[in-house]
Structures are given as C-alpha cells and as structure tokens.
C-alpha positions in Angstrom: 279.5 30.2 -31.8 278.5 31.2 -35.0 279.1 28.8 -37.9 282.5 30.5 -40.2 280.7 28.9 -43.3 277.4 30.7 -43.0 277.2 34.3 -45.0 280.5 33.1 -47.0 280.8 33.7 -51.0 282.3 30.2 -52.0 283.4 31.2 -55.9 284.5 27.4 -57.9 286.2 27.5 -61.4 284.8 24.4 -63.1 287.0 23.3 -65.6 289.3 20.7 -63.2 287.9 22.3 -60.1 284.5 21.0 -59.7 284.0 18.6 -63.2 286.9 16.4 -64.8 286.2 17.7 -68.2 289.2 16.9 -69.8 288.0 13.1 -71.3 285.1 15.7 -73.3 287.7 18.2 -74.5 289.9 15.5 -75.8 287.4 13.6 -77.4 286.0 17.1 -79.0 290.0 18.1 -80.2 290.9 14.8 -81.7 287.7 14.8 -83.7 289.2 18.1 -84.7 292.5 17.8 -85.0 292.3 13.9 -87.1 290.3 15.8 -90.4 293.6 17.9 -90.1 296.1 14.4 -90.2 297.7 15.4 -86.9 297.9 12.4 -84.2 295.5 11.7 -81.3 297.1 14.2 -78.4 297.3 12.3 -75.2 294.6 13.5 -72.1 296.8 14.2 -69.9 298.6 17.1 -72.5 295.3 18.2 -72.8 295.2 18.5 -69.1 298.0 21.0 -69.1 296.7 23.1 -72.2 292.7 23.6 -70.9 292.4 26.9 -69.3 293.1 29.6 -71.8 290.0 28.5 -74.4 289.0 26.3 -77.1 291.2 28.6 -79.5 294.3 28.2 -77.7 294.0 24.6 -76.9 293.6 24.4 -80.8 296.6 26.1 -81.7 298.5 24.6 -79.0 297.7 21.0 -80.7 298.8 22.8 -83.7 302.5 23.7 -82.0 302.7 20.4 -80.6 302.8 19.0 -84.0 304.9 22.0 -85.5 302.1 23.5 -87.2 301.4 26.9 -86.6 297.8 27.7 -87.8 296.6 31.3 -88.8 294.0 33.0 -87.8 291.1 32.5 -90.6 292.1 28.7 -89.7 291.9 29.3 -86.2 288.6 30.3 -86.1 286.8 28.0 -88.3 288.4 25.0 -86.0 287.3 26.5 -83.0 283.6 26.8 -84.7 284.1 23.3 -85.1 285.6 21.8 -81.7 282.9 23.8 -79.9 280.0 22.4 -82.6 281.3 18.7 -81.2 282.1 19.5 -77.5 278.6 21.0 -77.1 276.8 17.8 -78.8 278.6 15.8 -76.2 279.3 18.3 -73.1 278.7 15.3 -70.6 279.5 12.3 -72.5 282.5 11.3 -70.4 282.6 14.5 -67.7 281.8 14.2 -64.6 282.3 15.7 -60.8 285.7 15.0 -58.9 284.8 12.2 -56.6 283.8 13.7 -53.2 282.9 17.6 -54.6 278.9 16.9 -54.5 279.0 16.1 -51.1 281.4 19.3 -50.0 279.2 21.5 -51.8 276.2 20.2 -49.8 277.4 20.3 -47.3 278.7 23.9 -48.1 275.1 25.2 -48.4 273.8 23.5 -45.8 276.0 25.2 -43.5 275.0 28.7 -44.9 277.3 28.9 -47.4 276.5 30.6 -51.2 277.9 29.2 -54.0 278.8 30.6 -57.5 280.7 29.4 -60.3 283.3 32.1 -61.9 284.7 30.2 -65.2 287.0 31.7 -68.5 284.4 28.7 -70.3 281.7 30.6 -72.2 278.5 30.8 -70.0 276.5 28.9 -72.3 278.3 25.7 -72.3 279.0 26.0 -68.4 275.2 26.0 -67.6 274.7 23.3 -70.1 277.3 21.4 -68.5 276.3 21.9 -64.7 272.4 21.2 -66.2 273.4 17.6 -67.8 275.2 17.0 -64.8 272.3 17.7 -62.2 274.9 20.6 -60.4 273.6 23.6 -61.8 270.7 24.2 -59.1 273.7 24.2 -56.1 274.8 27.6 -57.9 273.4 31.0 -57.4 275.2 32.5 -60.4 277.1 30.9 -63.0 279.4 33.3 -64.7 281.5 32.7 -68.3 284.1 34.7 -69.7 281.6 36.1 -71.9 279.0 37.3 -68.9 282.0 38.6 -66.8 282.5 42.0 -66.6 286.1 41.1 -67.3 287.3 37.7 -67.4 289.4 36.0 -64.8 292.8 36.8 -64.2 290.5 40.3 -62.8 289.1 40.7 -59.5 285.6 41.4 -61.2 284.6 38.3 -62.7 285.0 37.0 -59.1 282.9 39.7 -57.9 280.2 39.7 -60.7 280.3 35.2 -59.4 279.9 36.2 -55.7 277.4 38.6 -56.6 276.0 42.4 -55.4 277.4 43.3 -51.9 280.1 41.2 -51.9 283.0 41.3 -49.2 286.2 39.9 -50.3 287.0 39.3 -46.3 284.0 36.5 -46.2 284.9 35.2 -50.0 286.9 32.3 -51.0 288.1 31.4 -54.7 288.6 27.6 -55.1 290.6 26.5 -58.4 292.8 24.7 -60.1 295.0 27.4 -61.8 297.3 30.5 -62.1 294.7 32.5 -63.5 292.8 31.3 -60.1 295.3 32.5 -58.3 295.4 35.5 -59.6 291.8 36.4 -59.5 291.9 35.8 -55.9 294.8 38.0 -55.3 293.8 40.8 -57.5 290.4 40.7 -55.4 292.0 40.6 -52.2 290.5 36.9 -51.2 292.0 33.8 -49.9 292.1 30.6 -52.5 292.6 27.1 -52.3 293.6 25.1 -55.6 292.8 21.3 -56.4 295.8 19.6 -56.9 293.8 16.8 -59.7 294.0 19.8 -62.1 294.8 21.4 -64.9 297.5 24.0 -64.6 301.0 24.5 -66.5 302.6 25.0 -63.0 302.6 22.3 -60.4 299.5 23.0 -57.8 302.0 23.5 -55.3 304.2 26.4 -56.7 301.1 28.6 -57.7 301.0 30.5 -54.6 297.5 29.4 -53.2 296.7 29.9 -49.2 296.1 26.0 -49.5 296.8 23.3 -51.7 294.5 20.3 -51.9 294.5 16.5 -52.9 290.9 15.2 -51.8 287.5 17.0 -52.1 286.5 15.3 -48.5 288.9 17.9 -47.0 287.6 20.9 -48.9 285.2 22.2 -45.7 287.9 21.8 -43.4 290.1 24.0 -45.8 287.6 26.7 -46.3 286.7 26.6 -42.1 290.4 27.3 -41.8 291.4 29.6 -44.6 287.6 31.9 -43.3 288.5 31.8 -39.6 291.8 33.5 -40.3 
C-alpha cells in the first residue's frame, strides 16, 4: 500500500511552529523599547503579539504602555528592532523539542517540505541557516517573496511550489492567519498548540490541534488519508 506521506506538500509557518523564537524577539524589543523608557514587556505577551511583524509588535508595546507612536516613529524603531534581531537571530531560538525528528522523518517517507512565513525571507533563511534546518526545505518563502502574503491561498502555493494540488497539501501552524491560508487554499491544517496566536489553539478552527511534535506524522497520516 502506498505510503499517504510520499508526494505530499508539507507547508510549516516558522515563527512558533517549527522554531521558539520568541526569547530573540523579546530580547530584540526590549533593547528597543528601554532607549524609549517603557518597561521590559514579559515573553509570554510577546508570545501573543508575534505574527503580524516587527512594526506591529512595536506599536503594540507602544499600546501596552499607552503610547501610541506615529508613523515616522514607527518606522525608524522597526529599522532598529530588525538591526538587533538580525545581529542575534539565533541567540536564544531554537526548534520545538521533537520537530527535527518529525521533519526527518517527513522526508524520509517522501514527503516535500516548504516553509510559508509573514517573516521577511531574508531573516527566515538566516534563521533556518544558523540553526542547521534550512537544507530540510525546498523553498522558503517570506512575506516579501510571496506573491501575496499569508492570510492568501498563494503564498501557500508559491511555499509548496509549481504543480501543486491542494488535495495532497497540508499547512501546519500556529495561527489564525494559518488557518486561514489553509482555508482560502482549500487544504487541511493542523496548529501547534506551544504557539503564538491571540485566540486559544483550540478555537481557531484547525482540522487538528496539537500538543507534542512526536505526534505530528500521525496527524498529517490522518488528516492526508481522509
């Protein structure tokens, strides 16, 4: 019987899918935020504000201390939150426990993997390079290389690459905007549960809902076979 793995497009977000890089971003936003006098921000608010881009998660900081920033403000803040993430991209990041060994065993089986991430492309190579998991990928695709970024079907299509059949394609994330993207392209999607969405994991809508990286295969056998 053939193997339900082999010829599937396995698309990953990155951000609190495959890589806890949350410790990085906080480190990166309170360098940021203390030249400004606001107060260290906790990691695990930082948890719920990553997804939407350095910009936001600056201006959210901003609202949490009650104040609103404009937009010439905005900018050069983001210049400089990206100048100090990027120095130290892999300082404190690293895979959620388990993931390396799913994706192994992922291509092993037959599966091809991409990465489909809102993070600019740049810094999400960078990342997956310091980290040794960039290789594992056959396309790696920012918000800036998407045709459209994620919440739309394409940047999981331009991910999974030419040819490909949302019937045999999976999207595995930790968010709405995961969600989403699955939806609007007509594919099933499991969500991590470790990570960082506004919304409980639970009540985003996913096919399946996940606590553990060791039962990632067993999900995707499942959620393919249907």
């Amino acid at each position: 019987m053939p193997d339900v793995l082999s010829g599937a497009s396995i698309v990953f977000d990155l951000d609190g899918t495959l890589v806890d890089t949350a410790p990085d971003l906080v480190r990166a936003l309170n360098a940021v935020t203390a030249d400004e006098g606001l107060a260290p921000i906790s990691a695990e608010l930082v948890r719920n504000m990553v997804g939407r881009g350095a910009r936001v998660l600056i201006q959210r900081a901003f609202a949490h201390d009650g104040r609103p920033l404009d937009d010439d403000a905005s900018t050069a803040l983001t210049a400089r939150f990206l100048e100090i993430y990027r120095e130290g991209i892999d300082r404190e990041s690293r895979p959620f426990p388990g993931m390396e060994d799913a994706l192994d065993e992922m291509a092993a089986r037959g599966a091809e993997l991409s990465v489909a991430t809102n993070k600019p492309a740049d810094l999400s190579v960078l990342l997956l390079e310091r980290l040794n998991m960039a290789g594992r990928f056959a396309r790696i695709v920012g918000a800036d290389t998407a045709p459209q970024k994620k919440p739309d079907a394409a940047h999981l299509f331009a991910a999974a690459g030419p040819g490909a059949d949302a019937a045999r394609m999976v999207m595995v994330g930790d968010s709405e905007t995961d969600v989403s993207a699955a939806r609007n392209a007509g594919c099933p999607v499991i969500v991590m549960s470790y990570g960082y969405t506004e919304t409980p994991a639970k009540e985003l809508g996913a096919d399946r809902v996940l606590d553990d990286c060791r039962t990632l295969v067993h999900a995707l056998e499942d959620v393919l076979a249907r």
